[in-house]
GUTI-882436 format. One record per residue (C-alpha): residue in one letter; x, y, z. Coordinates in steps of 0.02 Angstrom, whole numbers. Layout:
atom residuo=A; x=X; y=Y; z=Z
...
END
This chain:
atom residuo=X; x=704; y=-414; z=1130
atom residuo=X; x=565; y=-547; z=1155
atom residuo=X; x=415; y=-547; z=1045
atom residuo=X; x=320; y=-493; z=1192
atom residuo=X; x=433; y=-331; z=1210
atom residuo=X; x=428; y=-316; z=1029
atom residuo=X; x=227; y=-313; z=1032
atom residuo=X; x=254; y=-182; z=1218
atom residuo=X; x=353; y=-56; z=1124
atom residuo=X; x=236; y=-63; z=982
atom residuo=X; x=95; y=3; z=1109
atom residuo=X; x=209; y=124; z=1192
atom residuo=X; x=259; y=206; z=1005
atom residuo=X; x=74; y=233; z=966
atom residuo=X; x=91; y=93; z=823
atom residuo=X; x=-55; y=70; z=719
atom residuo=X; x=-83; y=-140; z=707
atom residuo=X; x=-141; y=-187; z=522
atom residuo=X; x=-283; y=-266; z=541
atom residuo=X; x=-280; y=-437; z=411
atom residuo=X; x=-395; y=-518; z=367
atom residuo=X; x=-536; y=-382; z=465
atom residuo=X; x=-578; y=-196; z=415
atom residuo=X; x=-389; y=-184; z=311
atom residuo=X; x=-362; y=-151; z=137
atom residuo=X; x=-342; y=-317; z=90
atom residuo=X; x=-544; y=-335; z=92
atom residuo=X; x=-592; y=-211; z=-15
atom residuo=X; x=-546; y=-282; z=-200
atom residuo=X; x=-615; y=-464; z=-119
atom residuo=X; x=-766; y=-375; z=-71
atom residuo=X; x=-801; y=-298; z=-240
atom residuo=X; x=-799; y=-424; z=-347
atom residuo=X; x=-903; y=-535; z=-210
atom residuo=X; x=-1018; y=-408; z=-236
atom residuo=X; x=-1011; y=-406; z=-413
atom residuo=X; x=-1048; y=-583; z=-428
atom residuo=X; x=-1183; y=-571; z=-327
atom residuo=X; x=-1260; y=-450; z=-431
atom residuo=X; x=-1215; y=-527; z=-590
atom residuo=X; x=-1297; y=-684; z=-489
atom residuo=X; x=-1118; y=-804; z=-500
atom residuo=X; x=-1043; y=-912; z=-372
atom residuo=X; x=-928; y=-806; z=-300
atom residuo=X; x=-844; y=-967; z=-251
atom residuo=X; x=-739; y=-955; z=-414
atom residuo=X; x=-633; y=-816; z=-309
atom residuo=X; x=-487; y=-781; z=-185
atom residuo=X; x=-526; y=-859; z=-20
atom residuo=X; x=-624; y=-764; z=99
atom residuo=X; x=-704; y=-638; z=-52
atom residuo=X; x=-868; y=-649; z=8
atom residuo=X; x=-834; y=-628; z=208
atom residuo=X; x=-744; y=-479; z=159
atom residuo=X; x=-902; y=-422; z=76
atom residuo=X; x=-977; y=-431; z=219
atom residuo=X; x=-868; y=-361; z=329
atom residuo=X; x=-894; y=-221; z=214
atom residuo=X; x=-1083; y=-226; z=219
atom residuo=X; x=-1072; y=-204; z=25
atom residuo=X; x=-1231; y=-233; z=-60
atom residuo=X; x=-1252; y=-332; z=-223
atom residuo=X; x=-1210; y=-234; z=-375
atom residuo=X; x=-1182; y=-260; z=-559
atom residuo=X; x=-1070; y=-114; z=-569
atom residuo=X; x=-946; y=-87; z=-477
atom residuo=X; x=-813; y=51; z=-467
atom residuo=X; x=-651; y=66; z=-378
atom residuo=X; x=-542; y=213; z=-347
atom residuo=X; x=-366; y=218; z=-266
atom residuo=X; x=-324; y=375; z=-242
atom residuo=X; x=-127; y=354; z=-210
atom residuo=X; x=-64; y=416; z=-17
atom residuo=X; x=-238; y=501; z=36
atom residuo=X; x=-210; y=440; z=220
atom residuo=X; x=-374; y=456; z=327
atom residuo=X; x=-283; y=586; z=461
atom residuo=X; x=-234; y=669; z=314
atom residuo=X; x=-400; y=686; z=224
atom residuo=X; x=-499; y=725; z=412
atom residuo=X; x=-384; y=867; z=419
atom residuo=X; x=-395; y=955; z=240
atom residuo=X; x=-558; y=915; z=217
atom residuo=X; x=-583; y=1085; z=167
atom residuo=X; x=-513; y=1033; z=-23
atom residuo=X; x=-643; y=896; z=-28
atom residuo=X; x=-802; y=939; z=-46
atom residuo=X; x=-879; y=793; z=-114
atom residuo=X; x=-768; y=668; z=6
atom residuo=X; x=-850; y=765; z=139
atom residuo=X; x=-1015; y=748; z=103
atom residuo=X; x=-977; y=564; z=98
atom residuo=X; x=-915; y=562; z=293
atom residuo=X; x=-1079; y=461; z=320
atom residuo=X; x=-1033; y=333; z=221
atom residuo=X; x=-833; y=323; z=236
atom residuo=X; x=-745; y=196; z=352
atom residuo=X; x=-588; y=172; z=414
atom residuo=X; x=-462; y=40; z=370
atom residuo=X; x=-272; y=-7; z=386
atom residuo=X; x=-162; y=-49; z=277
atom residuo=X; x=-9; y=-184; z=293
atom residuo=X; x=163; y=-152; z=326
atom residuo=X; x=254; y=-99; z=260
atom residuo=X; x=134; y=65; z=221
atom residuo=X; x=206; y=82; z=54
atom residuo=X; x=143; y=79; z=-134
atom residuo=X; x=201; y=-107; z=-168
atom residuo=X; x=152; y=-186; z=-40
atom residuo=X; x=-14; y=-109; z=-20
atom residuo=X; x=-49; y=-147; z=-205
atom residuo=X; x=0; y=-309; z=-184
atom residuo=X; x=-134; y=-344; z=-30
atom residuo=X; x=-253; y=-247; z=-134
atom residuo=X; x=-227; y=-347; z=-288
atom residuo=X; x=-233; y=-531; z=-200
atom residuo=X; x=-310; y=-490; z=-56
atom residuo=X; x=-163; y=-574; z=43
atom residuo=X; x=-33; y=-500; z=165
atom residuo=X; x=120; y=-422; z=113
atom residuo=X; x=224; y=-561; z=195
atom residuo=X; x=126; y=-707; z=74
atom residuo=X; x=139; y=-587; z=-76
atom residuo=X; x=323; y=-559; z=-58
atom residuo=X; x=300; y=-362; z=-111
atom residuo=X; x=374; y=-325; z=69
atom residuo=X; x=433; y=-136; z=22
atom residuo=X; x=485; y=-7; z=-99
atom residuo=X; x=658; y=-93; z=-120
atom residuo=X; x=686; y=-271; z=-72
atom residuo=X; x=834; y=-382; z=-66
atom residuo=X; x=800; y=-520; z=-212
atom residuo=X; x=878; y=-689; z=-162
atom residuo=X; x=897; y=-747; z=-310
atom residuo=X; x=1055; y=-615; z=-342
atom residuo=X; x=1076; y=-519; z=-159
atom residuo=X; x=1048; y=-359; z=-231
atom residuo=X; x=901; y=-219; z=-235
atom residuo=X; x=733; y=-261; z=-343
atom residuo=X; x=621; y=-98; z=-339
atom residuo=X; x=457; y=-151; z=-312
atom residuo=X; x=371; y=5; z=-409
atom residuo=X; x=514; y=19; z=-558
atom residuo=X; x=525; y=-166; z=-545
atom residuo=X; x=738; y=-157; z=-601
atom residuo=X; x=804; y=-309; z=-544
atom residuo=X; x=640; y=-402; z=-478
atom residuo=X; x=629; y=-508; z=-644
atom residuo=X; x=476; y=-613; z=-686
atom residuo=X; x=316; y=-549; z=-588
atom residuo=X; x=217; y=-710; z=-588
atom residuo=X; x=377; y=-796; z=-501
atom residuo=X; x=399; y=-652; z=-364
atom residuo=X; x=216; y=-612; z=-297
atom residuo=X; x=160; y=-817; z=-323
atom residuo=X; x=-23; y=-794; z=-259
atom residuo=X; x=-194; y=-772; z=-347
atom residuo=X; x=-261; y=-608; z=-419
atom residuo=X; x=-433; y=-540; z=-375
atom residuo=X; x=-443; y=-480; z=-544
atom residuo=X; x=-385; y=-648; z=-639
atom residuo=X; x=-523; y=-728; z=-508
atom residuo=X; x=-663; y=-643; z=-581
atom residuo=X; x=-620; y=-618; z=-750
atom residuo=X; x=-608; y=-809; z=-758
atom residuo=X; x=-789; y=-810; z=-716
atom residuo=X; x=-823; y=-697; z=-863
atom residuo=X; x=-865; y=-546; z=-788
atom residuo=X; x=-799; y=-389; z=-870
atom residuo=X; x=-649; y=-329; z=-776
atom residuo=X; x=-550; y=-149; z=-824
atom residuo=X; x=-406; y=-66; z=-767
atom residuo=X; x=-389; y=124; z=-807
atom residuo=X; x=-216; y=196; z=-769
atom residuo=X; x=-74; y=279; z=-856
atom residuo=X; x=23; y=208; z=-1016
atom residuo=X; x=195; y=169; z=-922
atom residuo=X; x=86; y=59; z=-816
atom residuo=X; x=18; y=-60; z=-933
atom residuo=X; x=96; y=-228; z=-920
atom residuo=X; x=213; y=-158; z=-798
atom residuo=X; x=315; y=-290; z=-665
atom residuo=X; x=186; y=-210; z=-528
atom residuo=X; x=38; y=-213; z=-622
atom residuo=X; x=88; y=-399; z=-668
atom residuo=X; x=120; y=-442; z=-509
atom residuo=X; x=-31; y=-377; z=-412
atom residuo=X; x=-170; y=-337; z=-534
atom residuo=X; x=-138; y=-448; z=-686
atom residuo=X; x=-318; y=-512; z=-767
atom residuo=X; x=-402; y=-350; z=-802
atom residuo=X; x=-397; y=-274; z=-974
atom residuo=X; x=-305; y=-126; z=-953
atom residuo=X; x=-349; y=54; z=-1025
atom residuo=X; x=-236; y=172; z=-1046
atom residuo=X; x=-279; y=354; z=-987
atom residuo=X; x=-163; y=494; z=-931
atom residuo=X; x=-276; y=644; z=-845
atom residuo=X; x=-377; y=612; z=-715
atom residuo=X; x=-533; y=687; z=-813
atom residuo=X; x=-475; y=574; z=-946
atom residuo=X; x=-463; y=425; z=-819
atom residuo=X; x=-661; y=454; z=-763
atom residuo=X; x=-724; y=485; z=-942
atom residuo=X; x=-665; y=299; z=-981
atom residuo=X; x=-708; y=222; z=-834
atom residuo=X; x=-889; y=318; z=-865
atom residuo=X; x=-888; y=223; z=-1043
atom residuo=X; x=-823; y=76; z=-981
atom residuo=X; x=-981; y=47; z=-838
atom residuo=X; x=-1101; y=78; z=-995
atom residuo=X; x=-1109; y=-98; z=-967
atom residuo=X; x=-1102; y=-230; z=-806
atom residuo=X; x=-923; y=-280; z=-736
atom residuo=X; x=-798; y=-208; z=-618
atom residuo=X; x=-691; y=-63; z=-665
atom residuo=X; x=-544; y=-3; z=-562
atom residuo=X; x=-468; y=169; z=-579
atom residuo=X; x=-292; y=238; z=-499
atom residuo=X; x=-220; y=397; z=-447
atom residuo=X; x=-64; y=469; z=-418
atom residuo=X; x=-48; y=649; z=-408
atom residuo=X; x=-96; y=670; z=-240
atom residuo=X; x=43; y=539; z=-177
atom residuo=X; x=180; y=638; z=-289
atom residuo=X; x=120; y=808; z=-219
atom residuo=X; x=138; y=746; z=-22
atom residuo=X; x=324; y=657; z=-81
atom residuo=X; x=367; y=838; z=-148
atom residuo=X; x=305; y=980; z=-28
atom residuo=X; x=236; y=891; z=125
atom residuo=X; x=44; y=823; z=155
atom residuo=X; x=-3; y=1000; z=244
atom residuo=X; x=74; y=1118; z=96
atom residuo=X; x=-37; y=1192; z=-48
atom residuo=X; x=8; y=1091; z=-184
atom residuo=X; x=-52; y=944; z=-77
atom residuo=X; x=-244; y=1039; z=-59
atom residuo=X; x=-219; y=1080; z=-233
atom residuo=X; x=-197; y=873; z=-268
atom residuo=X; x=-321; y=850; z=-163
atom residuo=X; x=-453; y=978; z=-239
atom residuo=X; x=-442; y=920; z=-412
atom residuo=X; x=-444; y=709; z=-356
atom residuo=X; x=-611; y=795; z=-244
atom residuo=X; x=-691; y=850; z=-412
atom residuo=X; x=-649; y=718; z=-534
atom residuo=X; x=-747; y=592; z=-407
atom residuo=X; x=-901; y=691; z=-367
atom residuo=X; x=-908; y=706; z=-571
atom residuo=X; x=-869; y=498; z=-577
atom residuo=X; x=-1019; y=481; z=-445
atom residuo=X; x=-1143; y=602; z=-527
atom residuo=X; x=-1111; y=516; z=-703
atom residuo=X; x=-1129; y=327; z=-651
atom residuo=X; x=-1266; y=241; z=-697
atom residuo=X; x=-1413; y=193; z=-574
atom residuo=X; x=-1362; y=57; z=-446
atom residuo=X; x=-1174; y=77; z=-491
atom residuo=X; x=-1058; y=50; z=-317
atom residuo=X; x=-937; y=147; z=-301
atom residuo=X; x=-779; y=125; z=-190
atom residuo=X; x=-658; y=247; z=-152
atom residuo=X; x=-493; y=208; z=-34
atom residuo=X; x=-316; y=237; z=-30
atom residuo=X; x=-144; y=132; z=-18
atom residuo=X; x=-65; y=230; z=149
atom residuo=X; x=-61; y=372; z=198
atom residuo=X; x=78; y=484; z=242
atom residuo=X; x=204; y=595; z=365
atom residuo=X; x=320; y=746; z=325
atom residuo=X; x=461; y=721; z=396
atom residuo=X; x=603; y=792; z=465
atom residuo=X; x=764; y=822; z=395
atom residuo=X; x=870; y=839; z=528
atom residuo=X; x=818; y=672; z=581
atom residuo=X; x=867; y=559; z=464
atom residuo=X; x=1020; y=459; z=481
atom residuo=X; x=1118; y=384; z=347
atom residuo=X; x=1192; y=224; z=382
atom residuo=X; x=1320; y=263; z=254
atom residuo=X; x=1388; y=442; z=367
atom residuo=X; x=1350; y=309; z=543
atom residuo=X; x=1489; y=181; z=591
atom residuo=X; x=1387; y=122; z=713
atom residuo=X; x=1248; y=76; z=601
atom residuo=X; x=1337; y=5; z=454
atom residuo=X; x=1446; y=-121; z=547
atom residuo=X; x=1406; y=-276; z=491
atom residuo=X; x=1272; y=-222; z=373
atom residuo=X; x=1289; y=-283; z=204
atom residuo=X; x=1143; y=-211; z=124
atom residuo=X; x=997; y=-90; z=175
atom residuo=X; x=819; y=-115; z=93
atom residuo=X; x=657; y=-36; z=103
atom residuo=X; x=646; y=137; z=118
atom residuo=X; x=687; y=281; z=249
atom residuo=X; x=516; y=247; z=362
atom residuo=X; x=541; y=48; z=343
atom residuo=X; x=692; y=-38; z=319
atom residuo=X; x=758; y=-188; z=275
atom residuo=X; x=913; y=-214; z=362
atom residuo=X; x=1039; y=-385; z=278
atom residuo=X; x=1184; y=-419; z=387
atom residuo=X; x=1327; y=-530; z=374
atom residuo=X; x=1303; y=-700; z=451
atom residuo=X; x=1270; y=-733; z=647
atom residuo=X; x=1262; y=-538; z=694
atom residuo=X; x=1103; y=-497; z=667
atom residuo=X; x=1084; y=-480; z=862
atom residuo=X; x=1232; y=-363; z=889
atom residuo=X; x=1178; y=-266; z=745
atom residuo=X; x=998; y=-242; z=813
atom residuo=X; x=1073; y=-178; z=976
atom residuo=X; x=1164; y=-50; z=900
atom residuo=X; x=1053; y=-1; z=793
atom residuo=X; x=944; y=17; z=963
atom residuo=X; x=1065; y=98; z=1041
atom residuo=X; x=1102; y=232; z=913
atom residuo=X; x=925; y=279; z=840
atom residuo=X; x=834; y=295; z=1031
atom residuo=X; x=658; y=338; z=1028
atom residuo=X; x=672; y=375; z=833
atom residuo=X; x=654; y=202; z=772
atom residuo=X; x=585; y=16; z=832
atom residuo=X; x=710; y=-100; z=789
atom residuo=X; x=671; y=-287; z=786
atom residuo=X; x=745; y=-465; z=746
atom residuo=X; x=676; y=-531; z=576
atom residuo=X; x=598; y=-663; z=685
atom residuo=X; x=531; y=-550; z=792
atom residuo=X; x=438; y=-452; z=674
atom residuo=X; x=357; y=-597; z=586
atom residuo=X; x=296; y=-675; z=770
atom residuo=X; x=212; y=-485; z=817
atom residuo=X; x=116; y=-504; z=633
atom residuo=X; x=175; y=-349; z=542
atom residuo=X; x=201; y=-425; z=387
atom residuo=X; x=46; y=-551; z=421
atom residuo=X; x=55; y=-744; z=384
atom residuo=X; x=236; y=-757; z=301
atom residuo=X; x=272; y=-885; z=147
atom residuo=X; x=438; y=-977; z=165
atom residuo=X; x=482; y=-895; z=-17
atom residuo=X; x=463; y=-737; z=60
atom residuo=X; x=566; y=-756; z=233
atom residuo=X; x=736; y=-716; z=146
atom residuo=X; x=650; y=-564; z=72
atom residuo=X; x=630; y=-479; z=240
atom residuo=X; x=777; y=-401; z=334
atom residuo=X; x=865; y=-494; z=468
atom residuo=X; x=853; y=-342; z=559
atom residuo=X; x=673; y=-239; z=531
atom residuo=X; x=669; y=-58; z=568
atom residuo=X; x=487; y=35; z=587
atom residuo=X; x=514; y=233; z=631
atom residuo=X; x=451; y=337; z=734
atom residuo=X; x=383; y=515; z=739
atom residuo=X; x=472; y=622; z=600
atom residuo=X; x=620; y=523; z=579
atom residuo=X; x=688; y=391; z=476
atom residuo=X; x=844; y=303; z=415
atom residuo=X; x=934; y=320; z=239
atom residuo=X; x=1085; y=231; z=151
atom residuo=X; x=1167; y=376; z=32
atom residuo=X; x=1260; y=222; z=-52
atom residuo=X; x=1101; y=160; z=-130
atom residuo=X; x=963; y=277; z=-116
atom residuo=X; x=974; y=409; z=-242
atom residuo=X; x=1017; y=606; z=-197
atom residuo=X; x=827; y=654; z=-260
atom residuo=X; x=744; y=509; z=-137
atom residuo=X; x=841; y=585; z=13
atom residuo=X; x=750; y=766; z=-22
atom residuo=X; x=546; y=711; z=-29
atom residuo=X; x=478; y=817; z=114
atom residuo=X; x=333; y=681; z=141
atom residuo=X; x=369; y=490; z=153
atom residuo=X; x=282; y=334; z=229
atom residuo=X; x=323; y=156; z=254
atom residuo=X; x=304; y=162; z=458
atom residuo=X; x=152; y=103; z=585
atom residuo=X; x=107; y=275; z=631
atom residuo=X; x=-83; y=326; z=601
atom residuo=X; x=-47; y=455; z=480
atom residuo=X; x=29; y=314; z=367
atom residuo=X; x=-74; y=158; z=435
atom residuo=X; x=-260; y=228; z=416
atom residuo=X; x=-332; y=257; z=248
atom residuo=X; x=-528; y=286; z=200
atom residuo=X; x=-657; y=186; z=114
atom residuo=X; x=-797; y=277; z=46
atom residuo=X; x=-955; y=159; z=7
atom residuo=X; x=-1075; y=242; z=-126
atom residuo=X; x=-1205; y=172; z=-224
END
């Protein structure tokens, strides 16, 4: 395939286009602190590139406190249609936009455009797993086993590092196991991080912590866990959502005057079908060639032995159908999926990139684990449901 037919078949699936460098998720930590400094009257000049278009883009006013909330896999489709958990997300439909998120729409890499405000392809957090040159084998982007030193994987500038170098008060509220973790290194290193396990518990310190001026940034996971476990549209996913829903209407009704507040999510999310997932491992047709598969079942990674990269995207063509766009490493890169592409990070990506469709996705039962192959909801692919997330402007 041509980049051309790459960027036709992209249309045809439906494909959402991550939008970098425009209304994506890579604005919205640039934005904040551009807004911050404009309320704490600095030169926002001391940060990332581009942090004070992307303020604008925003439209975010100037503010001396500022407040953002991931809320882990709370897709935009997914929100719009169990809206009925969210009471206070709902009343803020006035002030919510929509925005994209990279590829792939995963955890790591979204955190990592989040973080730098760069694409996934200059912050080399390309997916869950990745192929690490520096060995061949897997590096797990969110465990971070066998991605070694953080600062020499994801190579560019943090937003939070930016603007706590301009002495503005920058905090990180999240669990325990996260604190100087490879991913929190990599993506949001420069905050002072404080530790907090319950949500409730999460709020009353960020509450404390915007006592004073300065930037605070709060994550959550539950709702992402609940969607990997029983599916986006079962009741322990409204029940996730419901108690995220009351924890920030309490944030917003105990912030002080002035405070903005910014809520938005990393991806969002599909529940797929068993029955449509093919393991490489069980598929002759798939693993010929194929040395080593990365990523994750919606997004994969796909290493192959020397000069067939070709023959192995045909087959995989040939064998997946309509489940799955399949594209040449070079391919993907000239469509833009992974956005401007560092020469670190080229061996990173598969020579073979697979984005699924619908319901269905791809496994390796050699690598993955037994657990991974059973989550009812996953993401990683192009498809709205996983592409679109919120951002909710307050304050």
């Amino acid at each position: 395939m041509t980049a051309t037919a790459v960027t036709d078949a992209f249309a045809q699936a439906g494909f959402v286009r991550p939008d970098y460098g425009g209304r994506c998720l890579d604005a919205v930590l640039p934005a904040a602190a551009a807004a911050l400094c404009a309320g704490l009257g600095q030169d926002p000049a001391a940060l990332p590139a581009g942090a004070d278009d992307a303020r604008t883009r925003l439209g975010l006013p100037a503010a001396s406190r500022v407040v953002v909330v991931l809320v882990d896999g709370l897709g935009q489709e997914l929100l719009t249609e169990r809206a009925g958990h969210a009471p206070f997300l709902r009343s803020r439909s006035a002030e919510t936009t929509t925005l994209t998120v990279g590829y792939p729409s995963t955890t790591a890499a979204s955190m990592g455009m989040f973080g730098t405000g760069r694409s996934p392809g200059r912050t080399g957090l390309v997916g869950y797993t990745v192929r690490n040159p520096e060995h061949g084998g897997l590096a797990n982007l969110v465990s971070w086993d066998g991605a070694g030193d953080a600062t020499r994987w994801q190579r560019e500038p943090t937003v939070f590092a930016a603007l706590a170098a301009t002495g503005a008060p920058v905090t990180s509220v999240g669990p325990a196991a996260f604190a100087g973790s490879g991913l929190t290194e990599a993506a949001l290193r420069g905050a002072t991080y404080v530790r907090a396990e319950s949500l409730a518990d999460r709020v009353d310190a960020a509450l404390y912590e915007l006592s004073a001026p300065g930037l605070v940034y709060l994550y959550w996971g539950d709702v992402d866990k609940a969607g990997h476990q029983h599916g986006w549209r079962s009741g322990a996913w409204g029940d996730a959502l419901a108690e995220a829903d009351r924890e920030l209407g309490r944030l917003a009704r105990g912030l002080p005057r002035g405070t903005l507040l910014l809520v938005t999510a990393d991806h969002g999310m599909v529940d797929v079908d068993h029955a449509q997932l093919v393991d490489v491992a069980a598929t002759p047709a798939l693993a010929r060639d194929v040395v080593l598969v990365a990523g994750e079942p919606r997004a994969s990674h796909v290493h192959v032995r020397p000069g067939t990269a070709e023959a192995v995207a045909e087959r995989w063509r040939a064998t997946l159908g309509d489940a799955a766009l399949v594209a040449l490493r070079d391919e993907a890169v000239a469509a833009g999926w992974f956005g401007p592409v560092a020469e670190h990070v080229l061996p990173m990506l598969g020579d073979v990139v697979v984005a699924a469709r619908g319901v269905a996705g791809v496994t390796d039962s050699r690598t993955q684990t037994p657990h991974s192959l059973t989550l009812r909801g996953m993401h990683g692919s192009f498809t709205p449901g996983e592409m679109l997330v919120p951002l909710v402007v307050s304050g």
